[in-house]
C-alpha positions as CSV (number, residue, x, y, z in Angstrom):
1,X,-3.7,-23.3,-16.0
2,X,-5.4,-26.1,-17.1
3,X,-3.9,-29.6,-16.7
4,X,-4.7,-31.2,-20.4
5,X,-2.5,-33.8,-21.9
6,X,-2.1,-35.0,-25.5
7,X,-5.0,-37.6,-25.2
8,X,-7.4,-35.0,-23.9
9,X,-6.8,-32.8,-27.0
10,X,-7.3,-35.6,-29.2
11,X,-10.4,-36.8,-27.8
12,X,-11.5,-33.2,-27.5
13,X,-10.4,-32.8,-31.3
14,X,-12.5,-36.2,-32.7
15,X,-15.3,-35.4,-30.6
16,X,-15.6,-31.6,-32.1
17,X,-14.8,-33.1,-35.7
18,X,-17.7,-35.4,-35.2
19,X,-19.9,-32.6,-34.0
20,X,-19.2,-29.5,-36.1
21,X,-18.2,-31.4,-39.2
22,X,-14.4,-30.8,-40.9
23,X,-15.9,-27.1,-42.1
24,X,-16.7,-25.5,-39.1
25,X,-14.2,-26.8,-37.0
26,X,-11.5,-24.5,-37.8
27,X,-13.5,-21.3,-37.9
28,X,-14.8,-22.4,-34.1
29,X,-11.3,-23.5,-33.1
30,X,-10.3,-20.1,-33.9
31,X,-12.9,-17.9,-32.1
32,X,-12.1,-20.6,-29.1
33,X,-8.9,-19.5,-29.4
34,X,-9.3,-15.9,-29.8
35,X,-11.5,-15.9,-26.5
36,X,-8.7,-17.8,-24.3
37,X,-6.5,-15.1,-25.5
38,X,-8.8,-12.6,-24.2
39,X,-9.2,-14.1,-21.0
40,X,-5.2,-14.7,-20.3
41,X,-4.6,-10.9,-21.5
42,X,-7.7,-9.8,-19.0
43,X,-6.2,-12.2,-16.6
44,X,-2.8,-10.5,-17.1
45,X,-3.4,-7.2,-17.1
46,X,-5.6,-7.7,-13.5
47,X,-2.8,-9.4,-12.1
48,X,0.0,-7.0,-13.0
49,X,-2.4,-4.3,-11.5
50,X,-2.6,-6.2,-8.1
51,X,0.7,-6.8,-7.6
52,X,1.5,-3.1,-8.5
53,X,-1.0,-2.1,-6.1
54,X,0.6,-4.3,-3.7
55,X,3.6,-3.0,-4.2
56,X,3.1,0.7,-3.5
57,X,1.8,-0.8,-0.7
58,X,4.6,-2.4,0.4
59,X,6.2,0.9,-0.2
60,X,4.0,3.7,1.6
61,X,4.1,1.1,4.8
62,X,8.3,0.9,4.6
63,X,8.4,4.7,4.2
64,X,5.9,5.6,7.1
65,X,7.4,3.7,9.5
66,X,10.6,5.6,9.5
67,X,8.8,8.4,9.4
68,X,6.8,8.0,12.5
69,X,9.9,7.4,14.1
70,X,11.9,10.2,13.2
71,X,8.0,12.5,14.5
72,X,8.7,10.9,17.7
73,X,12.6,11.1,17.6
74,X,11.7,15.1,17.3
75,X,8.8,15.4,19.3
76,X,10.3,14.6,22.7
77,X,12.9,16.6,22.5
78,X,11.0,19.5,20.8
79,X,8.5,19.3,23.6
80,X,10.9,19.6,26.6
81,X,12.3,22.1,25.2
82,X,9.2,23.8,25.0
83,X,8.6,23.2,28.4
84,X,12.0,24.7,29.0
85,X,11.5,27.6,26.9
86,X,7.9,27.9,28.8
87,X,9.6,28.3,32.5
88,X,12.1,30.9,31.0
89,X,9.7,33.0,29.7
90,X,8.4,33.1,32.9
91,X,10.9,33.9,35.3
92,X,11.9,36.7,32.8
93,X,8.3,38.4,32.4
94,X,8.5,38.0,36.2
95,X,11.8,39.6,36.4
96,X,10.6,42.7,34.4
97,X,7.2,42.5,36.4
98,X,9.4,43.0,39.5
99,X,9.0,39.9,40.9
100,X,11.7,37.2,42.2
101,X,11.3,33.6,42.1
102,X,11.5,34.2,45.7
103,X,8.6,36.6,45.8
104,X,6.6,34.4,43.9
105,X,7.0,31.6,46.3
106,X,5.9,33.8,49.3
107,X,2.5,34.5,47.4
108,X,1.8,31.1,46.8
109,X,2.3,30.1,50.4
């Protein structure tokens, strides 16, 4: 995360044992510490959540494609034969009207 070598901390070190003084130094060294664990846990945790989001993501989009496909795989078919289904049901309540396809044709004309 951050990019601190052993010189940094040193300088870092002499220049809060100057400031604070040898007694307070540990006690703020600790809080310090306590508040970058609390960040990288916070950090962490929102991280883990994003990628899990992402993931279902990932998921829901994998499994709808498929899905659509197989709609469409069904529809076509499903709707011809409706169509088909459609003209039969004609020409039958047309035969038990009395009526030929023939007939039918002459009244249009």
């Amino acid at each position: 995360m951050f990019d601190i070598g052993f010189l940094e901390l040193t300088v870092l070190f002499v220049i809060g044992l100057l400031v604070l003084g040898p007694e307070r130094l540990p006690r703020v060294a600790r809080t310090l510490g306590g508040y970058v664990r609390k960040a990288r846990q916070t950090w962490y945790s929102v991280r883990t959540e994003i990628e899990r989001e992402l993931a279902a993501e990932d998921l829901k989009r994998s499994v709808s494609e498929p899905v659509e496909e197989v709609k469409d795989s069904v529809a076509r078919p499903a709707e011809s034969m409706k169509e088909g289904l459609a003209k039969d049901f004609e020409r039958v309540r047309r035969t038990a009207e009395g009526k030929s396809d023939q007939e039918d044709d002459d009244e249009r004309s």
